[in-house]
VOPANU-893576 format. One record per residue (C-alpha): x, y, z. Coordinates in steps of 0.1 Angstrom, whole numbers, plus 2048, in hexadecimal, padded with zeros to 3 digits. Example, Ala and Ser with C-alpha at 12.3 -4.5 7.8 and 13.67 -1.06 7.14 Angstrom:
VOPANU-893576
87B7D384E 8897F5847 
//
This chain:
VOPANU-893576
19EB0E837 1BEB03829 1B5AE0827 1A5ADE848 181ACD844 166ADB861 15BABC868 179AA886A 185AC3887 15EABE895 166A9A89A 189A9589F 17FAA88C3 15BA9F8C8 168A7C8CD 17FA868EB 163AA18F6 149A8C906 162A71919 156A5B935 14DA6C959 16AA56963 18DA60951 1B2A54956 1CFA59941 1C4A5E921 270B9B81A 283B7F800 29EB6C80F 2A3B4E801 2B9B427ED 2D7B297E8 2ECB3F808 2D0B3F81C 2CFB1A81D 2F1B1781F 2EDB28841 2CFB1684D 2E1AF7845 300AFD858 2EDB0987A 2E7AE488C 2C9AE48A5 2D4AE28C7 2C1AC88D7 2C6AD78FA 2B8AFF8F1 29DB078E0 299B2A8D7 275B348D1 263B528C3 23FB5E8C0 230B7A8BC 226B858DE 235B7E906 21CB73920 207B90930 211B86954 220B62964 207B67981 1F3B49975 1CFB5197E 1D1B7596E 1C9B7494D 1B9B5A937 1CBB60919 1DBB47902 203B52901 202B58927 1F9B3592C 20EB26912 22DB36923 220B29948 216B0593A 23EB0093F 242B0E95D 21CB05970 209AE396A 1E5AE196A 1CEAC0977 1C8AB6955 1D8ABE935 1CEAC090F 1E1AAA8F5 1E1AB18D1 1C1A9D8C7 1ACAB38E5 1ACA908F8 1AFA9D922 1CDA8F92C 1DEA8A953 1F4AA2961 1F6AAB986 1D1A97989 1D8A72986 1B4A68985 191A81984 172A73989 14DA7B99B 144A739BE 12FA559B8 11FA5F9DC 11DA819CF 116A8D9A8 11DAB09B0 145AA99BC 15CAA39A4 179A909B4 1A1A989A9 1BAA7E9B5 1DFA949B6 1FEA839A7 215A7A9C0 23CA849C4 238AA39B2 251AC19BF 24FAEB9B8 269AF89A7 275B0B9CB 273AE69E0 24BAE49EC 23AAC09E5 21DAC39D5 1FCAB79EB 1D6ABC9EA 1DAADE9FA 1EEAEF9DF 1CFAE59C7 1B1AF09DD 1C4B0E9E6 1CCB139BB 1A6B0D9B3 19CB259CE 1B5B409C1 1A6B37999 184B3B9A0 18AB609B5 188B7D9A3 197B8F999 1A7B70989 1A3B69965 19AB4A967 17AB4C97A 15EB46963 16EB2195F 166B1A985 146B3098C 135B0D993 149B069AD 140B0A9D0 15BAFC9E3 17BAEC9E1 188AD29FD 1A4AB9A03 19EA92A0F 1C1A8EA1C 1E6A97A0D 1DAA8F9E6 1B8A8E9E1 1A0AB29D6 17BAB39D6 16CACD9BF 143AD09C9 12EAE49AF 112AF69AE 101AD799E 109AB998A 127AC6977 131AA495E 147ABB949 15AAD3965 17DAC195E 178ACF93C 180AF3948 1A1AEB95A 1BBAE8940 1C8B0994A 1C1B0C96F 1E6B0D97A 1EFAFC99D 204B149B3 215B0C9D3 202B1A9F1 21CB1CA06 231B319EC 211B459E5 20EB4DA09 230B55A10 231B6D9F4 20FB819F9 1FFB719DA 1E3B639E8 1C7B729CB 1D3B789A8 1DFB94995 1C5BAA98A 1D5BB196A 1BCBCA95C 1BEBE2975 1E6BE396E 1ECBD0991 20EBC099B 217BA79B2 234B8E9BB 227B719A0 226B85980 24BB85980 251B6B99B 24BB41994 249B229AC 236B07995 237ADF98F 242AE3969 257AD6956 26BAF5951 274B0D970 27CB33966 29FB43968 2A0B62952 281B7794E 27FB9B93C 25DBA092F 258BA890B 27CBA2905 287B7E913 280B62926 294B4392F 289B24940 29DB05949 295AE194F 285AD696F 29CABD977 286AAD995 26AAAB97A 24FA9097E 24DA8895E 265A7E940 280A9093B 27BAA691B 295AAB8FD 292AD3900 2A6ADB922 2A9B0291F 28EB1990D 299B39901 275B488FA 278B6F8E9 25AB7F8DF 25CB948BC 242BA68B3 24ABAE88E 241B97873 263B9985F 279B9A87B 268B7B886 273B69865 292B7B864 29BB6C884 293B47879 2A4B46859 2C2B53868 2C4B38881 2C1B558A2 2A1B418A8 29AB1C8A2 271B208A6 256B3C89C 233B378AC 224B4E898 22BB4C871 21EB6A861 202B60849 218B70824 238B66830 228B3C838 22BB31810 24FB3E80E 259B2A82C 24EB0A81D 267B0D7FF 27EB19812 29AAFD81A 2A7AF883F 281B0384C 263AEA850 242AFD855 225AE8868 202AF0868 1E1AED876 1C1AFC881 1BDB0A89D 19EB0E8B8 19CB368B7 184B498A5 18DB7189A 16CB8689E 167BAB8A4 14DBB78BF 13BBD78CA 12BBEA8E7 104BDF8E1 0F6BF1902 108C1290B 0F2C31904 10DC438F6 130C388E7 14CC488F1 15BC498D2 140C528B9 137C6E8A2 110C688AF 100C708CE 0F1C4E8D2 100C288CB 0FDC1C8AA 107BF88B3 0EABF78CB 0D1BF58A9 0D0BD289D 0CCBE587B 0EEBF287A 0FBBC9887 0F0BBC868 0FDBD7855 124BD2861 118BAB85D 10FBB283A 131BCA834 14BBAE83C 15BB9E822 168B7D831 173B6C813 188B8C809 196B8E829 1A3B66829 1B2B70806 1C5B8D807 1CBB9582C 1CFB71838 1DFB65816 1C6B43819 1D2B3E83E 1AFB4084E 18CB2F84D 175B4A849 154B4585F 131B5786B 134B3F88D 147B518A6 157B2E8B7 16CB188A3 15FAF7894 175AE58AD 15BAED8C8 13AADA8D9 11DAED8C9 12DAFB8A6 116AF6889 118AFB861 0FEB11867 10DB2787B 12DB25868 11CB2F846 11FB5183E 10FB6981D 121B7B805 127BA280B 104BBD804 112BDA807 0F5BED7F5 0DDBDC814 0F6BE3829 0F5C0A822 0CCC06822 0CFBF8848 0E4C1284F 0CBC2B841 0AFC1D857 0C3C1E876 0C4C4386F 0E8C43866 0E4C49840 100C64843 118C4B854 12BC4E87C 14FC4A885 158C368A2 17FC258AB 187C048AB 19EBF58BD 1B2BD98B0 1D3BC88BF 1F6BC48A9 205BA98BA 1EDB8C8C5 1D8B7F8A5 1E8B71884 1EBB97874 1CDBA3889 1D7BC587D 1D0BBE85B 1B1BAE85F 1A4BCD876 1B3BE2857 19BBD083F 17EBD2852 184BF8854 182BFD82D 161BE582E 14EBFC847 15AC19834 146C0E813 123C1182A 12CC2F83B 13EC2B85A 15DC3C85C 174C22873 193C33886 1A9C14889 1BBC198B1 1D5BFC8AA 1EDBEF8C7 1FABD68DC 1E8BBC8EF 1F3BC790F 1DDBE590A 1C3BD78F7 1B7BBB90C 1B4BD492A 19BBEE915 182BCD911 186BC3937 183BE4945 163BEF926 175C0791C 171C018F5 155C048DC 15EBEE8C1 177BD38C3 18EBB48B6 191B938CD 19AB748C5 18CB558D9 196B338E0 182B188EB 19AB04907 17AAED914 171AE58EE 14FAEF8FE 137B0F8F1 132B17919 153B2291A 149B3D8FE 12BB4C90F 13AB4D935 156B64929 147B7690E 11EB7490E 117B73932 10FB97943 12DBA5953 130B98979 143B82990 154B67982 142B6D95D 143B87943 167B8E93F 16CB9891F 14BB9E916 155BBC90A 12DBBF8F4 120BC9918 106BB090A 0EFBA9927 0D1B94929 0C7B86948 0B2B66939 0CEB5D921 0E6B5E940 0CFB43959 0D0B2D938 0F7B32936 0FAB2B95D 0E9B0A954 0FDAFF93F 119AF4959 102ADC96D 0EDACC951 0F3AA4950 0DAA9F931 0F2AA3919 0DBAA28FD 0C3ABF90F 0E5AD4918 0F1AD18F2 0CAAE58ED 0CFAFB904 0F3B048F1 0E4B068CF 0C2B1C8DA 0E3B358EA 0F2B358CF 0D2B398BB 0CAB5A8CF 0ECB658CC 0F4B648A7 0D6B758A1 0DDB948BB 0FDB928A5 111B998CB 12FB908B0 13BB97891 150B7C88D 16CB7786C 17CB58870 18DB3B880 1B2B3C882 1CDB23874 1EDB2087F 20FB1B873 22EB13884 252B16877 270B07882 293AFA870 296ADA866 29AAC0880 280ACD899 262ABB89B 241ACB8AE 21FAC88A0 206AE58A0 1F1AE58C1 1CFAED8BD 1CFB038D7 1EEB178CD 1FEB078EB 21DAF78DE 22EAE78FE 252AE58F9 256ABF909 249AB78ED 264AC08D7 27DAA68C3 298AA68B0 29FA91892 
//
C-alpha cells in the first residue's frame, strides 16, 4: 500500500476510538522552463487557489452525505465536534460532551459561547436542537447517524440534551459532519427540512449559506467556481488562508496543467500516473497518505428481474454467479496498472482504519477464472448475460479506469459488461433512487466505527437507514443485530456482534469490494497541508514557509 502498514493505520486510530465517556479538548512538462516558471510564481499567503476533481453536490448541509460536499461546508458550517489528523475527536461548537450521570441514555453537549453566523445571529442551544432535529429527518442525508435518537432538548441558552433509544456510549462518534444551522435563518428562509437531493429538489440553502465557519461564501457558480472569504468575527484563531478560490476540474491533465502553471496553487486530487512525475518535478511538493475509503462494486441481489439484462431472471441473486465475479477480479492487476501502485488492494469492504477490520477479512485469493466460468455454468449461465454498469468519472481516484478493468475481467467468464460511465451528480442519484443493477461506490468510514457501514449500506431500505444500499440486501435478523449495535455498552460483546455481521456479510458477498484508496496531494513549494485521512483537508490549516 505504498508504504502504508495495516496495522500501523489500525492502531494509530484504535487508540483515539474508544476515549473516555467523558471528553474535552483533545502529458511531459518538465523541464529547466518549467521550473523557471514555478519558481518565479510566489505563494500568496492571503489566496489560496484550490482544485479537485469534483464541486460539492449541494451546500444545503443535511442533504447528502458525501465527502466533497462536506469538505466544501466544513469552511463555511461547524459541527459539535471535529476530527483532527490522528482521528482523535476534537472541540468545535461543543466545548465539553459527556453522559447524564442521572441518565445513561442522554448524552449531554455544552455549546461554546460568543460564537456569531455569518448574517449576525448568536449561536445558542436552539440553533443545535433545532440542527439535530433537521439531521436526523429525512429526507436528510444524514439520518442513519441519528436513528438512535429520540429527542433533542435545550437546558437553557447553551446547553443540548440528546436522549437515545438506549445507552449510546459512542453517539458523539457520528457527529463530525452534522452541520449546525441557524434556526432563525432556516425559518426565515423556508428551510426548515433538508434538500432532498435525489429527487432533483431545490431550495433556498443549496445555493444560499448562514454558518459559524471560518470562511463565509461570496461567489458561488457550481461546477465552475467558488469563493469564500475570512470570517472576520471568527471564534477561533485567525487562519493564514483569508480568501479560497475553490474550482473544480474534472480532467486529469488539466488538473496538472493548471498547477504547474501556477493558475492553481493546490490539487486535491492527484491523478494516480501523473503522482511520480510530480515528485521530481521542482517548485511542486506532493504529500501523501492513506485514506479511510474503500472502492468496491455492488449489485442488485433481490429483484426478480434486472432491468438491464440479457436474461429473464437476476443472475446476481445466485450466490453461484457472487463468487464467480469474486473469483474474476484481479485486484493485484488493478493496483498495478490502473492505479500505478496508488492503492491497497483488499477483499474487506471497510478500510483498515476502522473498529472491526480484520486480516482476515482483508486477505484476498488469486484470480480462477477456469472456476469462475464452472460457477457460471452451474448458475445456468454457461452461455454468459449482458447487463450495464454504472460507474462515475469524476469522484474516485480514476474510478473510470478501475470500472474499465473490471469490465474486461467479467468478459473472460462470460458476462458481457456495458460500461454507463458519468458524473457523480447522476450517479449517486441511480443508487438512491434503485434504479441500477450493478454499481461502483466508494465508502468512507467518518465514525472509524463498522456500524457506520451497515446503517447506510447493509441495513434494509427504510427511514433513517439503508441509503445507499443500493444491493436491495434485506434481512430482517441481520437488521435487529445492526439496530443493536448503537445502544450496546459491553464493548467487548458489541465488538462480537460487529464481527458475526461482518461474518454473515462477507459470505453473502453483498460487496465486491477492490481496494482502499490512498491519497495524494499537490501543491507548490511553500505550502504546507498534510493529507487528512478523511479527504477533508481544512484550509485553516494551511501555512506558509
Amino acid at each position: 500500500m505504498a508504504g502504508f502498514d495495516n496495522r500501523e493505520i489500525s492502531m494509530s486510530v484504535a487508540s483515539h476510538f474508544f476515549a473516555p465517556t467523558r471528553l474535552r479538548t483533545a502529458s511531459l512538462m518538465a523541464g529547466a522552463a518549467l521550473a523557471l516558471v514555478l519558481s518565479s510564481v510566489s505563494v500568496d499567503a492571503e489566496t489560496l487557489r484550490w482544485a479537485r476533481v469534483g464541486d460539492a453536490l449541494t451546500l444545503d448541509p443535511h442533504a447528502q452525505n458525501e465527502g466533497p460536499t462536506h469538505t466544501l461546508n466544513h469552511h463555511i458550517y461547524e459541527t459539535l465536534v471535529g476530527r483532527a489528523i490522528d482521528g482523535s475527536l476534537v472541540p468545535r461548537l461543543a466545548t465539553d460532551w459527556y453522559i447524564d450521570e442521572a441518565d445513561d441514555t442522554v448524552w449531554v453537549f455544552e455549546i461554546r459561547q460568543g460564537v456569531t453566523f455569518h448574517e449576525g445571529q448568536q449561536l445558542t442551544a436552539e440553533d443545535v436542537a433545532f440542527s439535530l432535529d433537521r439531521a436526523r429527518t429525512t429526507p436528510s442525508g444524514m439520518a442513519a447517524l441519528h436513528a438512535a435518537v429520540q429527542e433533542v432538548t435545550t437546558d437553557g441558552d447553551y446547553t443540548v440534551r440528546v436522549r437515545m433509544a438506549g445507552p449510546a456510549p459512542l453517539y458523539v462518534q457520528n457527529l463530525t459532519n452534522t452541520f449546525i444551522m441557524s434556526r432563525e435563518w432556516a425559518e426565515q428562509n423556508a428551510v426548515e427540512t433538508s434538500q432532498n437531493f435525489a429527487a432533483g429538489e431545490e431550495n433556498y440553502a443549496v445555493r444560499n449559506t448562514n454558518g459559524t465557519g471560518p470562511y463565509r461564501m461570496v461567489e458561488r457558480d457550481p461546477e465552475v467556481r467558488t469563493v469564500l472569504r475570512v470570517f472576520e468575527d471568527h471564534w477561533d484563531d485567525a487562519p493564514e488562508v483569508t480568501e479560497i478560490i475553490y474550482t473544480p476540474i474534472t480532467e486529469a491533465a488539466t488538473r496538472v496543467a493548471a498547477l504547474l502553471s501556477g493558475e492553481v496553487d493546490l490539487v486535491q486530487d492527484v491523478p494516480v500516473q501523473d503522482i511520480a512525475r510530480l515528485e521530481q518535478t521542482d517548485g511542486v511538493r506532493v504529500v501523501r497518505g492513506p485514506e479511510n475509503r474503500n472502492i468496491f462494486f455492488s449489485y442488485d441481489m433481490t429483484s426478480e428481474q434486472l432491468a438491464s439484462a440479457s436474461v429473464d431472471d437476476n443472475p446476481f441473486a445466485k450466490p453461484e454467479v457472487r463468487e464467480a465475479m469474486a473469483l474474476a477480479i484481479d485486484r493485484d492487476a488493478i493496483r498495478q496498472v490502473v492505479m500505478r501502485g496508488e492503492s491497497q488492494p483488499s477483499a474487506a469492504p471497510l478500510p483498515p482504519f476502522v473498529n472491526g477490520w480484520t486480516e482476515e477479512m482483508h486477505a484476498y485469493g488469486a484470480p480462477d477464472q477456469d472456476r469462475a466460468r464452472a460457477l457460471m455454468a452451474e448458475a445456468g449461465y454457461e452461455s454468459g448475460f449482458s447487463v450495464d454498469l454504472h460507474c462515475p468519472n469524476d469522484r474516485y481516484l480514476n474510478d473510470e479506469g478501475i470500472c474499465l478493468a473490471l469490465v474486461g475481467m467479467l468478459g473472460q467468464i462470460g458476462m458481457d459488461v456495458n460500461l454507463v460511465s458519468q458524473s457523480r451528480t447522476l450517479h449517486f442519484p441511480l443508487i438512491e433512487n434503485w434504479e441500477t443493477d450493478f454499481y461502483l461506490l466508494g465508502w468512507g468510514v467518518p465514525t472509524f466505527d463498522s456500524q457506520y457501514v451497515f446503517d447506510f449500506l447493509v441495513h434494509s431500505r427504510g427511514g433513517a437507514y439503508g441509503a445507499f444500499n443500493g444491493s436491495r440486501y434485506s434481512n430482517p435478523e441481520l437488521d435487529a443485530k445492526i439496530e443493536a449495535l448503537a445502544t450496546m455498552t459491553d464493548l467487548d460483546a458489541r465488538d462480537a456482534l460487529i464481527a458475526e455481521i461482518w461474518d454473515e456479510v462477507m459470505e453473502e458477498r453483498i460487496f465486491l469490494n477492490v481496494h482502499n484508496q490512498v491519497l495524494a496531494y499537490a501543491m507548490r513549494d511553500g505550502i504546507n497541508l498534510a493529507v487528512h485521512p478523511e479527504n477533508q483537508p481544512r484550509m485553516t490549516e494551511v501555512s506558509f514557509d
